[in-house]
N, C-alpha and C positions, 0 to 999 in steps of 0.2 A: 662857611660851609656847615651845615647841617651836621648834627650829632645822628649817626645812625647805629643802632644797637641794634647787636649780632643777631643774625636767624637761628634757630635752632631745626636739626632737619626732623621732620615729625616721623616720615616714613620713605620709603625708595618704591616707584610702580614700575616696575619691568613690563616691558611691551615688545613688537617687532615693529619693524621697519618696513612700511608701505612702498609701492616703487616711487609714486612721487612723495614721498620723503624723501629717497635715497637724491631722487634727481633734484629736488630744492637745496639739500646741503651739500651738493657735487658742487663742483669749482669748472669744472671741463669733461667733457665725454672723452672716455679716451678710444682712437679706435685704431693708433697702429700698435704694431707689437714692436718696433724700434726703439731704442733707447736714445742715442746718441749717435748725431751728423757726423762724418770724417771731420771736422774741427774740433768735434769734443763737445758740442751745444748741444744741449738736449732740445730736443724732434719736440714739436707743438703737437697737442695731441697723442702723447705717447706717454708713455709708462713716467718717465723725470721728467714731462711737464712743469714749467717753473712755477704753473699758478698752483701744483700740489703742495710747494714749499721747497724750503735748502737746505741742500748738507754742506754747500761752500760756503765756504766763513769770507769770502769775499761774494758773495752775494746776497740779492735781494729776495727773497719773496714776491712776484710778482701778484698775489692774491691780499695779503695784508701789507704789507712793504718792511715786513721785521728781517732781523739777522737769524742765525744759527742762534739758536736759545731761547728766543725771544718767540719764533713762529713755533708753533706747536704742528705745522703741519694742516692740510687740508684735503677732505673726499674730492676722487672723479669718480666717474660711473661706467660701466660696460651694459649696452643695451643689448641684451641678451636674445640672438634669433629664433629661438623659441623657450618654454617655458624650462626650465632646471629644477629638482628636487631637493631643495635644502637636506643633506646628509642628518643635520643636527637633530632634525625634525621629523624624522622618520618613524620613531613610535609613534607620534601622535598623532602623525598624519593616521598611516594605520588603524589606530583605535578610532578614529573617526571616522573612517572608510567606513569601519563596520557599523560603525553607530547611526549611522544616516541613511536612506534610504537613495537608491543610486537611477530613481526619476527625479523625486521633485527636492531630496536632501534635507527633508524634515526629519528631525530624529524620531525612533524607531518604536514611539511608547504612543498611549494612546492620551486626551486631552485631560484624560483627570488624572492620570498616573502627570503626565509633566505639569500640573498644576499643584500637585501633592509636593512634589519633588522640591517646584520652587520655591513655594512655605517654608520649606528645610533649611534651603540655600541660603535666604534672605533671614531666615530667624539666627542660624548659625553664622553668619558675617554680623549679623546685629551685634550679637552679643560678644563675638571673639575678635571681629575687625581682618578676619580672613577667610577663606574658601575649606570648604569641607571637602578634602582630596578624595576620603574615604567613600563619601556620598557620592563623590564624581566617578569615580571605579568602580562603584557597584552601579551607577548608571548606565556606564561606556558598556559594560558586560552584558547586563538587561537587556537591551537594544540590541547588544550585536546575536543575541539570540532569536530575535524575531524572524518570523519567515516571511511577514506580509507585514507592507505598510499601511499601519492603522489611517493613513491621510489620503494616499490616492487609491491603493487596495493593488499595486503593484509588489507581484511576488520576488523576494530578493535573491541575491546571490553572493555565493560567497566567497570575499577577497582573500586572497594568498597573498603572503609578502616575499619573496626569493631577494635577500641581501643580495646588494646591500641597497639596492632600489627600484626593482623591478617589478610591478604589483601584478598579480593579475586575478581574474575574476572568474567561475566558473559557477552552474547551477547548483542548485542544495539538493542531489542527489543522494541515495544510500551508497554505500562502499566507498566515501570520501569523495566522491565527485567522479567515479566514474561511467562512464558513458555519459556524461554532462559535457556543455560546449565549453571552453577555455577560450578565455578574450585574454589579452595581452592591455592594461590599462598605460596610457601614456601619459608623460606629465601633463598633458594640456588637458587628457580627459578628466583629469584627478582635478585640476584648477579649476576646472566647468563645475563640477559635483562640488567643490569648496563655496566656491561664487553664490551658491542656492543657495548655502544655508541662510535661515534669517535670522540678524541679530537677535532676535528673542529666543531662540533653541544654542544661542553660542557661550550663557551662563552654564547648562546643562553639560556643556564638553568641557568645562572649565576653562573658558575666555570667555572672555573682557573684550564684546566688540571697540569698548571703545577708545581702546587700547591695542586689540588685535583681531585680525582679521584670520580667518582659515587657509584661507586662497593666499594670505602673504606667504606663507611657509613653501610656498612653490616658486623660486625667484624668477622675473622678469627680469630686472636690473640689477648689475653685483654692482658693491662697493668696491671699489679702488681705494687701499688706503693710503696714507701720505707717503712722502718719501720718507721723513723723517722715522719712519717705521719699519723701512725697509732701503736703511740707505746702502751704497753700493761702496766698495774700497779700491783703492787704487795700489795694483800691487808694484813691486820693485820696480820689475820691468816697465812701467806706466801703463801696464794693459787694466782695463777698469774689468770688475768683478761682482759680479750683480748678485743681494739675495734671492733667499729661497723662492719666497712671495714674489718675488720681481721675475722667477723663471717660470714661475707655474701660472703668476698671471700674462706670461708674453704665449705660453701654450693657448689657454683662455680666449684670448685673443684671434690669434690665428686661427684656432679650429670652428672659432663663433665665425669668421670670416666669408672661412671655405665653405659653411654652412649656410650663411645665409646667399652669397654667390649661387650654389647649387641648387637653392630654394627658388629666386629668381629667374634661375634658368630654365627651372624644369624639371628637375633632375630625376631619374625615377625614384622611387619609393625608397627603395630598398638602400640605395646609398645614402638619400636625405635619414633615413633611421639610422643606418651604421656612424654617420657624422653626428650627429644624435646625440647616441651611446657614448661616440668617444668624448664630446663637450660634456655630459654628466661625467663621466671619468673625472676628468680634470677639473671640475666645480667640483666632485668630491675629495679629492686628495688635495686641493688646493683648501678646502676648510679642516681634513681629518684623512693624516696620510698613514692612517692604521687602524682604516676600516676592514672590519674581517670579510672574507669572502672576492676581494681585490687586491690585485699586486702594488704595491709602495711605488710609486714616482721616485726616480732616481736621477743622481748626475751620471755624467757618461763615466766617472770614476767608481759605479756603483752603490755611491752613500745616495741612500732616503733621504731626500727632503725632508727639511721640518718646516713643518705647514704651523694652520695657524692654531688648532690643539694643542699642537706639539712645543707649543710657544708658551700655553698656559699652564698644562699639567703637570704631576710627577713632581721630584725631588729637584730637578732644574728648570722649573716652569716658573712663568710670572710672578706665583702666590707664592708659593713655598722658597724660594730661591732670592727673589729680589723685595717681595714686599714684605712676607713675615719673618725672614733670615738677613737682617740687614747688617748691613757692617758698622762698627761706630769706633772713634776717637778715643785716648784713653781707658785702651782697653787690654790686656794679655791673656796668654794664654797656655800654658804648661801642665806635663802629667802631678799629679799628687801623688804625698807618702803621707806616711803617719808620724807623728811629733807626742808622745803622751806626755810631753814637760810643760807644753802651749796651754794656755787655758783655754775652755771652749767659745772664749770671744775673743780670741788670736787665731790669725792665718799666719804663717812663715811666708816670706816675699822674698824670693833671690836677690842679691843685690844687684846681679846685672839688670833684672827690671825694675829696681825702685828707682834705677839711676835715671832708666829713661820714662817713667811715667811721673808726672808732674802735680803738685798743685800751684795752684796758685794764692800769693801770699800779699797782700798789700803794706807798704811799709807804713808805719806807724813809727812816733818818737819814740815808743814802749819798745818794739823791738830792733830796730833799723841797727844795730851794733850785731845783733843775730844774722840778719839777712847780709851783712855786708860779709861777714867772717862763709857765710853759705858762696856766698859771690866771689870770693878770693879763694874756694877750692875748687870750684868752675865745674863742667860737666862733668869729670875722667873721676873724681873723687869723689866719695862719700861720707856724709852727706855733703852734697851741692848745691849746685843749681843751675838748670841751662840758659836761661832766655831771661830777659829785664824789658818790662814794655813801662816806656816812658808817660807823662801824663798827658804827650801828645798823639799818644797812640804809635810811635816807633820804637819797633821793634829788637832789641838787640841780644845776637844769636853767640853767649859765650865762646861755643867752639871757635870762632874766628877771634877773640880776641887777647892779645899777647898781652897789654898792659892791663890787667885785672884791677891793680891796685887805682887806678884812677877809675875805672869804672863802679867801683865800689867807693870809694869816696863821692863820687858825683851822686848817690841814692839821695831822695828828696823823699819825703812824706807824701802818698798821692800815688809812688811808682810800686810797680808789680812785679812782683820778684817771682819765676817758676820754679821753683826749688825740688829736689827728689822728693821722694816717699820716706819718712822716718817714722821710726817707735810709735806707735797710738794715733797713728792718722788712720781714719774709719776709710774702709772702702766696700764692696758688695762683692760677694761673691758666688757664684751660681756654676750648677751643673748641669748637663743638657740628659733628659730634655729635663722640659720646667715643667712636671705636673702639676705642682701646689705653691701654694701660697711660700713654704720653709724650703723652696727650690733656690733660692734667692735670700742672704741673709747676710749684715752686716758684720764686719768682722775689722776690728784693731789690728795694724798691721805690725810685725816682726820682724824686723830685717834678718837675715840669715846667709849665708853662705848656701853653695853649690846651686846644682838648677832648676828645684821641684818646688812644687806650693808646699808646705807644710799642714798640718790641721791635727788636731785634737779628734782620735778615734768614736767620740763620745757623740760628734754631730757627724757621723755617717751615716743614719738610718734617716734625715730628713731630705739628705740630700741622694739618698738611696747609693752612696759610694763605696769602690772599694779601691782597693791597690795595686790590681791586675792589670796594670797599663793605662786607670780612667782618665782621663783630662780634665779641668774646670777653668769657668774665664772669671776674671777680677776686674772688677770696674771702679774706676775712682772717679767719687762725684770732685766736683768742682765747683759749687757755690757753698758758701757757707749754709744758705737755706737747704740744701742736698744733703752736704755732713749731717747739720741738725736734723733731719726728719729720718736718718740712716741710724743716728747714735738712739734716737730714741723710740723708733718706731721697728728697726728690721734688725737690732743688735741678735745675736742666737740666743742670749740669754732671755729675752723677749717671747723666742719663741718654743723654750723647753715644753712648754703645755701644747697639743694637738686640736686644734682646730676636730678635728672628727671623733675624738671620744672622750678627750678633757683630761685625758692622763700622758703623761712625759714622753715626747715623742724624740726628745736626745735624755740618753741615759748611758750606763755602765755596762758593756756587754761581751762576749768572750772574755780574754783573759781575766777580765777588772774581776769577773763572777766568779770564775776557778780561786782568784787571788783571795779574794772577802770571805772564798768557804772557808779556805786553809787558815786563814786570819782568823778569825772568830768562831772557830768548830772548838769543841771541848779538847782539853790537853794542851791548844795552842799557848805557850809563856816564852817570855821573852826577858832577858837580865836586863838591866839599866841603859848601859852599854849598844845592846843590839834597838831595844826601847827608840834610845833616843837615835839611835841611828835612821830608824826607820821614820821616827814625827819631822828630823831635821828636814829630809829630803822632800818632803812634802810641804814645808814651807811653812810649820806649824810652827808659833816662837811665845808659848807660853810651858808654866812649868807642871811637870808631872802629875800626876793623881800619887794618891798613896797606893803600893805596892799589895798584889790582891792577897801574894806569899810573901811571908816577910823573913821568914826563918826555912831554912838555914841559908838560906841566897834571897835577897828581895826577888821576887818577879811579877811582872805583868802580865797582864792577860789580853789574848788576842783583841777581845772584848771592849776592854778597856780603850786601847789603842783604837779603834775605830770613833768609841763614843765621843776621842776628842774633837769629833769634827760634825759631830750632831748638835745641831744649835741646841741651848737650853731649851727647858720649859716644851722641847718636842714629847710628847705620848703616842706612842704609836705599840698595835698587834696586830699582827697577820700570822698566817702559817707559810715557812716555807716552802721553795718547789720541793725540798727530799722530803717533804711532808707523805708518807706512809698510810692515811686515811686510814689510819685504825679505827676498829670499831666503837672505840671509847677513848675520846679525848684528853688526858693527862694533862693539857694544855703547860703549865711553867715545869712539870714535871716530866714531861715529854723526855722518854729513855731517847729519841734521837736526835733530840734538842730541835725538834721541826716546829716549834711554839716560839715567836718570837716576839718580844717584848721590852719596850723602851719605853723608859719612865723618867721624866723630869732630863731626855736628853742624854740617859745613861741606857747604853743595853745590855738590861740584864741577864737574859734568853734567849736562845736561839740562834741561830746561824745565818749570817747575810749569804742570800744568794741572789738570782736575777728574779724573783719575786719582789724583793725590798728595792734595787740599786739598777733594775734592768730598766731599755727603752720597751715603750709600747707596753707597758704593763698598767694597767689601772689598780690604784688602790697601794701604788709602790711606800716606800718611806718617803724616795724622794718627789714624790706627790704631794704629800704630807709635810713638807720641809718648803716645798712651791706653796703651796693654798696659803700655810700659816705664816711663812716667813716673810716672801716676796722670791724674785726671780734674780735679788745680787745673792740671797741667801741659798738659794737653790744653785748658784754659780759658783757660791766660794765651797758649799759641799761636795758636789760633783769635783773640783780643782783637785781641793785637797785629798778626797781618797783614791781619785784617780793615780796620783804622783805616788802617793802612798803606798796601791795596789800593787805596782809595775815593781815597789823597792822591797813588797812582800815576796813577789815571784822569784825574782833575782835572787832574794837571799835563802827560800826554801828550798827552790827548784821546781821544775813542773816539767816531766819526758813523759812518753808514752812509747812503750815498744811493743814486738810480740808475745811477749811474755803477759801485759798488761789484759790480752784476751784468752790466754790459756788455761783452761779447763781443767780440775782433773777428771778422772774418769768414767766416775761414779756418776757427777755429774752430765759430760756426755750419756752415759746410759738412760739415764732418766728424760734426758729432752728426748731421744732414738725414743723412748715409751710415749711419750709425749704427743711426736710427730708421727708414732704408728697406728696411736689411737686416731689421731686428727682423720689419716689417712682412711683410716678402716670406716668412719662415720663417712667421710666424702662420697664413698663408693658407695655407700647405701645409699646417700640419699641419691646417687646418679642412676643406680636400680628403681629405685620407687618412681624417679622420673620416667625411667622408659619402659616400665610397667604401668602407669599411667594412674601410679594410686598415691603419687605425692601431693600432698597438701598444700591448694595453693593461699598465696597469702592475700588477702582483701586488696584491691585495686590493682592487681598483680597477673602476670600472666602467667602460664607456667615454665615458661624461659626464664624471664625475671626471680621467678621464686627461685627455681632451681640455684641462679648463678645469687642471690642473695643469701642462701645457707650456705652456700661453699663457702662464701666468702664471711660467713659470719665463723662458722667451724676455722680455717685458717688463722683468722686476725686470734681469734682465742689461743691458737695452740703456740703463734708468733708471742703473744705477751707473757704466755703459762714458759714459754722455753725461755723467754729475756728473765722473768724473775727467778728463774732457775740458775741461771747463770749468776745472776747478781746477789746470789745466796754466796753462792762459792768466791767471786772475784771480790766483795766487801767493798767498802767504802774508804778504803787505802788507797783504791785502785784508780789511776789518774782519767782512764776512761772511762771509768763510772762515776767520779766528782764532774767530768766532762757531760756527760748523760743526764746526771740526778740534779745537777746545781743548775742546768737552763745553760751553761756554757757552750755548747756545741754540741751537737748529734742528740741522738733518742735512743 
């Protein structure tokens, strides 16, 4: 046999369905509306036709000869007694109505305007390899303006469309049409008017004769689709239960019946239209059972059909539901809390799911003493292991087996052992939805007690999470090829730099910022004692700097204690956020210590806040600490002043009460001045507006202007009253360390 290498597909061409199309890939016309005999056979010629395919796994396909699985199902066709109005197609029939001219259906421009047009058409597919819609719109419009066709010199008229399918046409009269005639267009007359146009004017409506036709979007013949699409269930009582599509096409059916009957009879007019009307009913709600302007098809229980829209769309339709929300293997699911002990390439795993998600483990001489000790504490204990597939491929399912110790003696080199989840097995972990690439990120696992995911506060902002009840799923690959491209391609510490502006997109935020002001702000000291208390807990195990006071009590400086976990050889200056934009820079001598300055990996100035240690900050330290270091370096900083931050909090304290916003008085009086100047300018300038001698501003209307100085007077007298405030409440005050340091609020 031949080697044949793979196609690749270059592009997809969407077209419609001709009626003989429909009839070449039909299997059998269908023309009764029965389903099944008093024996339970499905009726030849009817809706379960067996050449459409099977849903009994004891039967054959009479059109392929496959089983259940195997047949995928096969078209009949319904020869429709007069022509039907594709629902779908209903704008464009429309727009073509008007675009064509309703004797001879030449579009509606004259030979050098559509000679003009199609230069456009064919240079803009040359060059882009697709249709210029924009070009097609402004055409469809052009045309539907004309009142005389430039081709036979017949004056036009103009179509109405009344939802959700009912055209009609009346003269280009003044006053909308009235005292004009009114025609009533029928589907068949509307098929006539498609039938004209010539493929050469069907580029210009944007088709592709030779792919579609105008006149197709009017059906003569529907598809019937498989059974297998619409199979039927057999309830308790044995009574068979038909779908949707199998009720609305047995309607279909019948009422094409009784039409074409009355057609042959003679019937008069008027009933032949009213049978009509009702078959478009039912070819509309049989393709789109929530079309506006018609009532929903119903069971006799009152539920809506779901047609065949209602099958695609929305949050439970084909795409969103089954094709792009799939279910997979190997996979959980539980709400998250917060862990600040985890580092930020640890997730916390409950032990009830490490027990039952698995890898798989192949035994080896190097460790088969491991896997057997895994294998003799069986599923119920942790670590385990559930399942042993042998190197013949049989399967063997711990929970059923009592004598463990011989099945673990029996392990050979070759077999496969499914073992829990333990300590530093990589798995992926993601939150919904997935906007970005850091939606999605590997993570070392942690075994832990009780029943939440764990995670390190620090990767909350990629995954855009909180604590309010979020959920996250965890995915554990399973090939060693998977691990490997997880550990080194999607680890979080991979992804601390941001894909969209190149600065740390997991960082230090809330509390960590409040913690690192109080840490590192002037006066912060600490004796030996409290010192080493705080490096231990953050996991630091080397020995002290020398003391910054050494008499009469050694102490440390806030300072100092952070700088232990700045890698050497770092340089870094920024200003912080309590940075004051004084008019004159002090920079190292900065009276609020907003200069901040680390030299050789020591900071000597300044105060950490979420300018240096924050996510989403460009130009951070640990930016700076990322670029030069690398991203283990940038992992073990983050770790360590994280752990550190939490054991700073705890030991200073950090509350907020009423008191933290209380004023004295003096103060209130001066915002009262404040907000009554604010006040007193609003109202002039709303006088000058309605005296009509307000100035308006360049590109501006005089609404715009007007509501653009309010608001500019306002935001002024909102900032002039906060730093009023924040004279009096100081930078003691845990709600303005909350405010001034990037921690929370404004």
């Amino acid at each position: 046999m031949a080697f044949k290498l793979p196609k690749v597909i270059d592009k997809i061409q969407f077209g419609l369905l001709s009626p003989d199309e429909i009839r070449k890939m039909s299997v059998v016309r269908v023309i009764t509306a029965d389903t099944y005999d008093e024996d339970g056979t499905a009726i030849p010629s009817g809706l379960i036709d067996g050449r459409l395919g099977t849903i009994d796994p004891g039967q054959r396909c009479k059109t392929c000869g496959n089983r259940v699985g195997e047949c995928e199902g096969h078209f009949g066709h319904i020869e429709l007694a007069r022509p039907i109005i594709h629902v779908g197609f209903n704008k464009k029939i429309y727009k073509i109505l008007r675009a064509v001219c309703s004797e001879c259906s030449r579009i509606l421009l004259n030979d050098e305007e559509i000679y003009k047009v199609k230069q456009e058409l064919v240079k803009y597919k040359k060059r882009w390899d697709q249709i210029n819609t924009n070009l097609i719109n402004e055409i469809l419009k052009k045309a539907a303006k004309t009142d005389q066709c430039p081709h036979c010199g017949k004056n036009q008229t103009k179509i109405r469309l009344e939802k959700p399918t009912t055209y009609y046409e009346e003269s280009r009269k003044k006053g909308k049409g009235k005292g004009g005639e009114r025609k009533k267009l029928s589907p068949s007359d509307i098929r006539d008017r498609l039938e004209r146009i010539p493929d050469d004017d069907c580029p210009l409506l944007g088709i592709n004769p030779k792919y579609a036709r105008p006149e197709w979007m009017i059906l003569t013949v529907l598809p019937v689709p498989p059974v297998a699409m619409r199979p039927s269930i057999t309830l308790e009582s044995s009574i068979r239960s038909e779908d949707d599509l199998t009720h609305k096409l047995v309607d279909i059916i019948r009422i094409n019946q009784r039409l074409r009957e009355n057609i042959e009879a003679g019937a008069p007019q008027l009933i032949v239209e009213d049978l009509w009307e009702l078959l478009q009913y039912h070819v509309t709600t049989y393709f789109n059972n929530e079309v506006s302007g018609i009532p929903p098809a119903r069971h006799r229980s009152g539920r809506a059909l779901r047609t065949l829209t209602q099958r695609l769309k929305g949050k439970e339709g084909r795409f969103r539901s089954n094709l792009c929300g799939k279910r997979v293997d190997f996979s959980s699911r539980t709400v998250i809390s917060p862990d600040p002990n985890l580092s930020i390439n640890e997730v916390g795993v409950p032990e009830e799911i490490a027990k039952q998600l698995t890898i798989p483990e192949r035994v080896t001489e190097w460790n088969i003493e491991e896997l057997k000790d895994l294998v003799m504490r069986g599923p119920a204990n942790h670590p385990g292991a559930n399942y042993i597939i042998r190197q013949e491929g049989l399967r063997i399912d711990l929970r059923f087996v009592k004598e463990k110790r011989n099945v673990a003696d029996s392990l050979e080199p070759g077999f496969i052992v499914e073992r829990h989840l333990k300590d530093g097995d990589i798995v992926l972990f993601n939150r919904q939805p997935s906007l970005h690439r850091m939606s999605i990120m590997a993570h070392k696992v942690k075994v832990m007690p009780y029943r939440t995911f764990r995670l390190n506060l620090c990767v909350c902002p990629p995954y855009n999470a909180d604590f309010d009840g979020d959920e996250m799923n965890l995915h554990v690959p399973q090939s060693e090829e998977a691990q490997a491209e997880a550990r080194t391609l999607m680890l979080a510490q991979e992804q601390i730099s941001s894909p969209r502006y190149g600065g740390p997109l997991i960082g230090a935020n809330w509390d960590y910022v409040s913690a690192s002001y109080l840490l590192t702000r002037k006066g912060s000291y600490f004796t030996k004692q409290e010192a080493m208390q705080l490096i231990i807990s953050s996991g630091y195990n080397k020995d002290l700097p020398e003391p910054e006071i050494k008499e009469p009590v050694e102490l440390w400086s806030g300072k100092q204690i952070f700088s232990l976990f700045i890698p050497k050889g770092t340089h870094y200056t920024t200003r912080a956020k309590i940075c004051q934009k004084c008019s004159e820079c002090l920079k190292e001598n900065c009276k609020y210590d907003a200069y901040v300055t680390v030299r050789d990996g020591i900071l000597k100035t300044g105060v950490i806040d979420k300018k240096a240690i924050g996510s989403q900050i460009e130009g951070s330290l640990l930016g700076r600490i990322l670029v030069d270091y690398g991203t283990d370096a940038a992992r073990e900083f983050l770790d360590g002043i994280t752990k550190l931050l939490v054991k700073v909090l705890s030991y200073k304290g950090f509350t907020m009460g009423f008191w933290n916003i209380d004023i004295p008085r003096e103060a209130k009086a001066r915002i009262d001045e404040i907000l009554d100047e604010a006040e007193k300018k609003t109202r002039e300038t709303i006088d000058a507006y309605r005296q009509g001698i307000l100035e308006r501003l360049p590109g501006r209307t005089q609404e715009e202007t007007l509501e653009m100085k309010i608001m500019e007077v306002l935001s002024t007298a909102r900032a002039t009253a906060s730093d009023v405030a924040g004279e009096y409440l100081g930078m003691e005050n845990e709600a303005v360390i909350m405010a001034k340091t990037g921690a929370r609020g404004s």
